[in-house]
The first five atom37 places (N, CA, C, CB, O) and aatype in JSON, in Angstrom:
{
  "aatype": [20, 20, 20, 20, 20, 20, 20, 20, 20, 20, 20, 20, 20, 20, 20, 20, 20, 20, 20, 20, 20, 20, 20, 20, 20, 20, 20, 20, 20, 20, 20, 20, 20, 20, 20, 20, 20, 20, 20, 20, 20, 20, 20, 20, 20, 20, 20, 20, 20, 20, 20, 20, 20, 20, 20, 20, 20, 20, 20, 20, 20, 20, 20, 20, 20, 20, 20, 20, 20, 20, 20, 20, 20, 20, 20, 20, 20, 20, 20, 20, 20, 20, 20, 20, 20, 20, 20],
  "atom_mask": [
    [1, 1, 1, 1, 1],
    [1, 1, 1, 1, 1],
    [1, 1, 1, 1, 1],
    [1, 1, 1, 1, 1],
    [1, 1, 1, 1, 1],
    [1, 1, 1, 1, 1],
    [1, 1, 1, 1, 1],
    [1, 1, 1, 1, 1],
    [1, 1, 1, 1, 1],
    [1, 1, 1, 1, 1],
    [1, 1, 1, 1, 1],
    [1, 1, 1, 1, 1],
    [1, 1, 1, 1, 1],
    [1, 1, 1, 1, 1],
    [1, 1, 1, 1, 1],
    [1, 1, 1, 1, 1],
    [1, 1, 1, 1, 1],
    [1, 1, 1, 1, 1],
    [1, 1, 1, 1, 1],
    [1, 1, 1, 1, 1],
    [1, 1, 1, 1, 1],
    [1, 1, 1, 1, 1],
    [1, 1, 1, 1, 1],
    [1, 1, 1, 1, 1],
    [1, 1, 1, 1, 1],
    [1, 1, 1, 1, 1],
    [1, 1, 1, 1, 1],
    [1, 1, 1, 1, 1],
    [1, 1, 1, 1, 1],
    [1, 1, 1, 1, 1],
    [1, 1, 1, 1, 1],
    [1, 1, 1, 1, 1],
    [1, 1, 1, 1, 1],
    [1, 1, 1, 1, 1],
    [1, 1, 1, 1, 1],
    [1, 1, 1, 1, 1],
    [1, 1, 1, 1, 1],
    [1, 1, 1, 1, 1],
    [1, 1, 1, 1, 1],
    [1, 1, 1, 1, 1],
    [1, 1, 1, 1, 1],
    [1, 1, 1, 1, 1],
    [1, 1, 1, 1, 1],
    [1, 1, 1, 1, 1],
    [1, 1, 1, 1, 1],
    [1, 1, 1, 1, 1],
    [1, 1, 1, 1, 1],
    [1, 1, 1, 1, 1],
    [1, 1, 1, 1, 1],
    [1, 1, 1, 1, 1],
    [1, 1, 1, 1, 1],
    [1, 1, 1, 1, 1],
    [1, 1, 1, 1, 1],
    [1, 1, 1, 1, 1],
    [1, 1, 1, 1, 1],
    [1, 1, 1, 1, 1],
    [1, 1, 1, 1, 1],
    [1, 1, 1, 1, 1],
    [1, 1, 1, 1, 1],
    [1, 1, 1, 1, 1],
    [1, 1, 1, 1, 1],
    [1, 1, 1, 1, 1],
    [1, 1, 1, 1, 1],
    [1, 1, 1, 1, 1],
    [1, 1, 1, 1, 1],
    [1, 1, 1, 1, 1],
    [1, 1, 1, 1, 1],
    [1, 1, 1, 1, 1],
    [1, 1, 1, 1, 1],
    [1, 1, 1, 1, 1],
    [1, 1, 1, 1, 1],
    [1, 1, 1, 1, 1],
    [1, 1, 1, 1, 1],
    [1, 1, 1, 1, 1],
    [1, 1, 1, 1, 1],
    [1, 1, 1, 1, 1],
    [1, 1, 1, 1, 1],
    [1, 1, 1, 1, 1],
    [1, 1, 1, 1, 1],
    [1, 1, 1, 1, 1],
    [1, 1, 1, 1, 1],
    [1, 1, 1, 1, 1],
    [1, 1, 1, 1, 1],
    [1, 1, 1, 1, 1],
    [1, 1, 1, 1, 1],
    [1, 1, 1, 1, 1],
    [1, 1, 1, 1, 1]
  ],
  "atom_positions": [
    [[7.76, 14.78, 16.32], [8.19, 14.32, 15.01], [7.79, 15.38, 13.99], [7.59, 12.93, 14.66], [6.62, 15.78, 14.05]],
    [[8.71, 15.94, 12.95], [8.28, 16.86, 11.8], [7.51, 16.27, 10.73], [9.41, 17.46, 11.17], [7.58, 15.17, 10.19]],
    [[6.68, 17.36, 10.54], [5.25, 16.91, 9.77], [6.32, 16.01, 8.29], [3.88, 18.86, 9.1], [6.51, 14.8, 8.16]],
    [[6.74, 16.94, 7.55], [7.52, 15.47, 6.57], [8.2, 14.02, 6.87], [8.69, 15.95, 5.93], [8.37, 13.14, 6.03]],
    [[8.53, 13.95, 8.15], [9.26, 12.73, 9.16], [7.83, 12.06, 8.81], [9.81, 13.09, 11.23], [7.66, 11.34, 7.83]],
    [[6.82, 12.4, 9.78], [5.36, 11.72, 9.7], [4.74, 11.21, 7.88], [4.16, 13.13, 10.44], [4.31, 10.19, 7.33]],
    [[4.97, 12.24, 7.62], [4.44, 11.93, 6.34], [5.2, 11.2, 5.86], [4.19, 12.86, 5.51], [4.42, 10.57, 5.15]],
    [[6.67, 10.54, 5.59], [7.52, 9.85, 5.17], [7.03, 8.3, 5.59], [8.81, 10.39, 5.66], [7.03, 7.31, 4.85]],
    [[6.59, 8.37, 7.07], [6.68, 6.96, 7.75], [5.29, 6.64, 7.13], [6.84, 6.85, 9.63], [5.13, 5.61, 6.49]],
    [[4.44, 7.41, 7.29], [3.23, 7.12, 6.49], [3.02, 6.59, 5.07], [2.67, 8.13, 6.46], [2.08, 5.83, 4.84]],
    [[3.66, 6.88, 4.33], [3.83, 6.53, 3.37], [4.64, 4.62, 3.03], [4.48, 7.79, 3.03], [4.5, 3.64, 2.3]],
    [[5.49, 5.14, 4.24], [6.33, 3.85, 4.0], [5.59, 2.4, 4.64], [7.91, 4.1, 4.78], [5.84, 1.27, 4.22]],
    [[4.66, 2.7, 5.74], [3.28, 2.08, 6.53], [2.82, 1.24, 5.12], [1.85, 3.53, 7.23], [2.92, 0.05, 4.84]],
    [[2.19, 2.58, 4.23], [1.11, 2.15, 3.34], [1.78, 0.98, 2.01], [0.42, 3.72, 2.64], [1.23, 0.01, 1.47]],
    [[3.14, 1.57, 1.83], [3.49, 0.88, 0.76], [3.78, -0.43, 0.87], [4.38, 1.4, 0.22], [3.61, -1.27, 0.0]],
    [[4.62, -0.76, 2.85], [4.76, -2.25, 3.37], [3.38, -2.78, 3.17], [5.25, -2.4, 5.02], [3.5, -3.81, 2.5]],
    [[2.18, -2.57, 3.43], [1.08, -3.09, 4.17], [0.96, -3.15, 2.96], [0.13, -2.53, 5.25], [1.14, -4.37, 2.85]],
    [[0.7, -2.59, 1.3], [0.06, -3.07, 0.21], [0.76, -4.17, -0.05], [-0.07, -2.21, -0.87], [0.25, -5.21, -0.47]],
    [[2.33, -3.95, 0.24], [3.33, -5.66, -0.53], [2.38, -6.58, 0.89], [6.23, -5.75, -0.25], [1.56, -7.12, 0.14]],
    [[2.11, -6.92, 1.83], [1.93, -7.7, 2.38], [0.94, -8.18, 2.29], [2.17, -7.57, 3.14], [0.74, -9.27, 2.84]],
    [[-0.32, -7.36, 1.36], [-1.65, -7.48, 1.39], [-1.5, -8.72, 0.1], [-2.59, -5.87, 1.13], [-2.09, -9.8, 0.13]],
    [[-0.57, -8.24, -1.01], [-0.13, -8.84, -2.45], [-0.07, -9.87, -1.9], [1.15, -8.43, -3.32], [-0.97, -10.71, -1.88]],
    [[1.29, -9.96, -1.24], [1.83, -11.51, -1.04], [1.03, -12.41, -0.34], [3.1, -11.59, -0.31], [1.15, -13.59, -0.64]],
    [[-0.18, -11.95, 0.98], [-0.59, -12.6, 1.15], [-1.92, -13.32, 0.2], [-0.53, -12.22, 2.08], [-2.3, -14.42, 0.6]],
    [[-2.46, -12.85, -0.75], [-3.19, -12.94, -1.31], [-2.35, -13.86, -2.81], [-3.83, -11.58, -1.26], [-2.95, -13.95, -3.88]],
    [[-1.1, -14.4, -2.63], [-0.45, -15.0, -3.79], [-0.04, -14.76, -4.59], [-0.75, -15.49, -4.25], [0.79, -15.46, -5.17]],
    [[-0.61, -13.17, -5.17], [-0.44, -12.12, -6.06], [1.13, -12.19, -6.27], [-1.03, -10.7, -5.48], [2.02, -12.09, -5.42]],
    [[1.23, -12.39, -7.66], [3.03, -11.89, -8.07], [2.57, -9.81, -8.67], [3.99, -13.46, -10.29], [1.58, -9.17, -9.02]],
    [[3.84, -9.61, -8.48], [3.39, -8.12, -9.21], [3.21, -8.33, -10.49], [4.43, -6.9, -9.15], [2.17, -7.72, -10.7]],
    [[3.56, -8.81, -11.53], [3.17, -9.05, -12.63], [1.62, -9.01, -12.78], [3.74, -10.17, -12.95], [0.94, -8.21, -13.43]],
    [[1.15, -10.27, -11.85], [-0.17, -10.56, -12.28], [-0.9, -9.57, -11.67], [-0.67, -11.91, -11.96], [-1.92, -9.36, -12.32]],
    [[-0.8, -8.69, -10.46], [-1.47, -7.29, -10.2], [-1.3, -6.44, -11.04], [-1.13, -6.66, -9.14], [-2.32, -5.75, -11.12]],
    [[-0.35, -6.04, -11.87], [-0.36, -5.2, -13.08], [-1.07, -5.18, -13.94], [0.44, -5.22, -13.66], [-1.58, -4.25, -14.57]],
    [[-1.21, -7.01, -14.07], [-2.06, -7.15, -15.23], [-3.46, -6.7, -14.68], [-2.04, -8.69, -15.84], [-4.29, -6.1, -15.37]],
    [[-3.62, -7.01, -13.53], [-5.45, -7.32, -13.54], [-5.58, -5.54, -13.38], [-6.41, -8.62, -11.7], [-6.7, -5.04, -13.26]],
    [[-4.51, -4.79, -13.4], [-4.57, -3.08, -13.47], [-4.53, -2.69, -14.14], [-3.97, -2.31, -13.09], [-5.09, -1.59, -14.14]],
    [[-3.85, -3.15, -15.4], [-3.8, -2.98, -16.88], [-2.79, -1.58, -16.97], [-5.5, -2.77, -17.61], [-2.96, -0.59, -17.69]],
    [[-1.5, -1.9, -15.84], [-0.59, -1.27, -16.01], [0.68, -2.01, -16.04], [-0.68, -0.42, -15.23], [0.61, -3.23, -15.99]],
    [[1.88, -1.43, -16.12], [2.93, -2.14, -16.51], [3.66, -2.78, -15.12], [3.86, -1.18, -17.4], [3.38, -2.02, -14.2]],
    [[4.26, -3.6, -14.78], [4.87, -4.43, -13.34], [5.87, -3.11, -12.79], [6.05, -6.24, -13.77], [6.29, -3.07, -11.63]],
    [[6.1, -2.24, -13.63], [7.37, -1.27, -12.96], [6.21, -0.43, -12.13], [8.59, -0.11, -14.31], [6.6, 0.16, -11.12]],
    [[5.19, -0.34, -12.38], [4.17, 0.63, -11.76], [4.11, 0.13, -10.32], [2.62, 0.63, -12.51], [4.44, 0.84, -9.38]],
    [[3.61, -1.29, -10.16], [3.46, -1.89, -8.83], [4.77, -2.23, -8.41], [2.56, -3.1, -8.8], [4.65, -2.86, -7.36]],
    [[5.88, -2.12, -8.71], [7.59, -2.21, -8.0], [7.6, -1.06, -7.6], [9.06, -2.49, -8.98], [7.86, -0.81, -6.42]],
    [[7.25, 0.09, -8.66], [7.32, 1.63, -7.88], [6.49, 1.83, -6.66], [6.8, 2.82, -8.85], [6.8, 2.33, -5.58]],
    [[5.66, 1.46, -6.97], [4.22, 2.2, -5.71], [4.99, 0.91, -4.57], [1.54, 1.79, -6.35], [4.95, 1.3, -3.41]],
    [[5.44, -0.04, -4.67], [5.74, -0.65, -3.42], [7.17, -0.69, -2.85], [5.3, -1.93, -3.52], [7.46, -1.38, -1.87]],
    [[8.23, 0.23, -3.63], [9.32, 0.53, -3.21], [9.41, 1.96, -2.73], [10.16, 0.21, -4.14], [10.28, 2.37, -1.97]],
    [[8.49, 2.63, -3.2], [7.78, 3.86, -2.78], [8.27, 4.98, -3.83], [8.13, 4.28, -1.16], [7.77, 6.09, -3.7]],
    [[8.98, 4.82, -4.61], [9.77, 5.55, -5.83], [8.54, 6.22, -6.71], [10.78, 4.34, -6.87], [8.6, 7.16, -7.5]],
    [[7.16, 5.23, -6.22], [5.96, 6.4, -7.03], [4.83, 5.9, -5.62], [5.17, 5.81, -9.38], [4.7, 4.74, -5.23]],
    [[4.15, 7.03, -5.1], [3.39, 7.59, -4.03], [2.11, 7.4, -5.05], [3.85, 9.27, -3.38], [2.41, 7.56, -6.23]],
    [[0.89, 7.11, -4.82], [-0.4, 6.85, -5.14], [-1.27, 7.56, -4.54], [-0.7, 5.7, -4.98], [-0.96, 8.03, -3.45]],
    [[-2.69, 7.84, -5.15], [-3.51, 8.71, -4.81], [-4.86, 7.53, -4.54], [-3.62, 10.0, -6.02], [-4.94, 6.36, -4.91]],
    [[-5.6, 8.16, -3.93], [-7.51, 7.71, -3.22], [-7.42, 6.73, -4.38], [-9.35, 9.23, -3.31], [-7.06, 5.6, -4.06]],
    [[-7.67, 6.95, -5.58], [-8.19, 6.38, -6.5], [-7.65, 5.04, -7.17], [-8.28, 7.27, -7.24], [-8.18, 4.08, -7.74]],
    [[-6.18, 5.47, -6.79], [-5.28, 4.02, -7.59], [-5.58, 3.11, -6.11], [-2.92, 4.33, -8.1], [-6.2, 2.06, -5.92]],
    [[-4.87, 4.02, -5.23], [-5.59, 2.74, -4.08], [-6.62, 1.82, -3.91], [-5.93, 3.13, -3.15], [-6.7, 0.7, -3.41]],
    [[-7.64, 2.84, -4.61], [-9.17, 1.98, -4.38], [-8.9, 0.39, -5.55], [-10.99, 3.36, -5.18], [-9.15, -0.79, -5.32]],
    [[-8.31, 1.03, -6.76], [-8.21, 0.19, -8.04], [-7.07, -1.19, -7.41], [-7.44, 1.35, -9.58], [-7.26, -2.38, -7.68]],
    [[-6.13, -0.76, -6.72], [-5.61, -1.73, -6.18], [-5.94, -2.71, -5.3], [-4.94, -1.38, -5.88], [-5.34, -3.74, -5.01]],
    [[-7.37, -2.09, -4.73], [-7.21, -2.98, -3.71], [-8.51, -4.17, -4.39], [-7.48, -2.12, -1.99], [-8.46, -5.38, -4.2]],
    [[-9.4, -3.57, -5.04], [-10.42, -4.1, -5.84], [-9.42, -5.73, -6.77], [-11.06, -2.49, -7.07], [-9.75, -6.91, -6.69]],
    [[-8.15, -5.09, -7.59], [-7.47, -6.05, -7.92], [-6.88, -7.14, -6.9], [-6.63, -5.5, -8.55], [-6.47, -8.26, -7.21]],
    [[-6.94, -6.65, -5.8], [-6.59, -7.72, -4.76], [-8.05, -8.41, -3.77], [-5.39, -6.86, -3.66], [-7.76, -9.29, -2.95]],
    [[-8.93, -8.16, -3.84], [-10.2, -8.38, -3.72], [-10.33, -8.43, -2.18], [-10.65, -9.6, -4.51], [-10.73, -9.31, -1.42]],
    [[-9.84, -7.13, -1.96], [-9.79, -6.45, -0.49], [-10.11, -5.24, -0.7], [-8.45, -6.45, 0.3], [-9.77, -4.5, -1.62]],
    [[-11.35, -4.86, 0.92], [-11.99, -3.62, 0.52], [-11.2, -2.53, 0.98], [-13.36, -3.49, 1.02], [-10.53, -2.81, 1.97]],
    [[-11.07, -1.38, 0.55], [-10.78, -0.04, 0.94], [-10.75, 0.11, 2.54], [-11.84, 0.92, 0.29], [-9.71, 0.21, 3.19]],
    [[-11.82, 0.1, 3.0], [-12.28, 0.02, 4.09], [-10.94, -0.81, 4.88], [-13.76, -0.64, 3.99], [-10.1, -0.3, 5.63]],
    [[-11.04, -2.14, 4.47], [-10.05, -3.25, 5.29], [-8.64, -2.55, 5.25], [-9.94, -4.94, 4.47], [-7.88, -2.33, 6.2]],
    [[-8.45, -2.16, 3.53], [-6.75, -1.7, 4.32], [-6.75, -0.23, 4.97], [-5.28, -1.59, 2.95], [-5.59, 0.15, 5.08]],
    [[-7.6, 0.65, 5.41], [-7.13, 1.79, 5.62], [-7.69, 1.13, 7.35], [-7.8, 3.33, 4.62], [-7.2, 2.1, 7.94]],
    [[-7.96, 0.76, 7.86], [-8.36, -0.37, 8.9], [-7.16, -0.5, 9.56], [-8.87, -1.84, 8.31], [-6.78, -0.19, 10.69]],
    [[-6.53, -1.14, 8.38], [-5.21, -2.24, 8.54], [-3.89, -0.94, 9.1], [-4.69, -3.26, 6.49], [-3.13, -1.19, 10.04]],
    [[-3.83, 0.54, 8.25], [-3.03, 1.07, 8.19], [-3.05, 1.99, 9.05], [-2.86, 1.27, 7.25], [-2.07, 2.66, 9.39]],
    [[-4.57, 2.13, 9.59], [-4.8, 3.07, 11.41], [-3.99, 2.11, 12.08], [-6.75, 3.16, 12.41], [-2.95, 2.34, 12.71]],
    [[-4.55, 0.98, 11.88], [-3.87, 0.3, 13.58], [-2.16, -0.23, 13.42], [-4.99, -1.56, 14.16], [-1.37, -0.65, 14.27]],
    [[-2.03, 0.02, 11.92], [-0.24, -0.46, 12.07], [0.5, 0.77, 12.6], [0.64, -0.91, 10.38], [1.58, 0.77, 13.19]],
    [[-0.1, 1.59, 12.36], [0.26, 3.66, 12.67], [0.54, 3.98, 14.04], [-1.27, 4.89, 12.38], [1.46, 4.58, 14.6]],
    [[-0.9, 3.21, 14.55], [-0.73, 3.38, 16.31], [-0.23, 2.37, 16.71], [-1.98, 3.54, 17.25], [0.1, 2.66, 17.85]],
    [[0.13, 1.08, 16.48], [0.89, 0.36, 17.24], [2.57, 1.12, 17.09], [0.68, -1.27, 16.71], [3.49, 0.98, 17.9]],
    [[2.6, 1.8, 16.01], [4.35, 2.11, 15.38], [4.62, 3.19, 16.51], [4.6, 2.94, 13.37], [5.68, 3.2, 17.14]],
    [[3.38, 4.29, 16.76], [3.24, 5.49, 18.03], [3.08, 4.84, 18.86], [2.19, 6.58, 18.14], [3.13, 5.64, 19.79]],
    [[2.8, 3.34, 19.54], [2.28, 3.37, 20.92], [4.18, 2.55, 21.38], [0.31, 2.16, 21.23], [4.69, 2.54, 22.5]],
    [[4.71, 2.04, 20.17], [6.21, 1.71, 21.01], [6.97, 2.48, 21.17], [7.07, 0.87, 20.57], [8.02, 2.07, 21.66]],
    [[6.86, 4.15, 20.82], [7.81, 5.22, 20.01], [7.79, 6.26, 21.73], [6.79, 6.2, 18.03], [8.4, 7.33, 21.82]]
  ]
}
């Protein structure tokens, strides 16, 4: 697979697994915006993938969802290798 192919799916991994982390947690995007004190197009972007996020917004996101860092990058090894172990 070409390193941008990888990096594409990666990305697209992280952005499913944050909407699923939201929804499971009840979270509307609105009200994650708010508790980010950014605007709802921010969290539609970062989860349609139209804006890519860095260490830091991640950490802030996940704090607003009151899930640790730790748990989703956890979450996003093992969704990675299950996606390589059917491929």
């Amino acid at each position: 697979m070409g390193e941008q192919k990888e990096r594409n799916r990666e990305y697209i991994a992280l952005r499913s697994l944050l909407r699923a982390i939201r929804k499971e947690a009840g979270v509307s995007q609105t009200e994650l915006a708010t508790r980010l004190g950014v605007p709802q197009s921010f969290v539609s972007k970062v989860e349609s993938g139209e804006r890519r996020i860095d260490i830091v917004e991640l950490r802030r996101i996940c704090v607003a969802l009151e899930c640790s860092l730790e748990h989703v990058i956890a979450l996003f090894e093992r969704n990675l290798n299950e996606v390589k172990e059917t491929n």
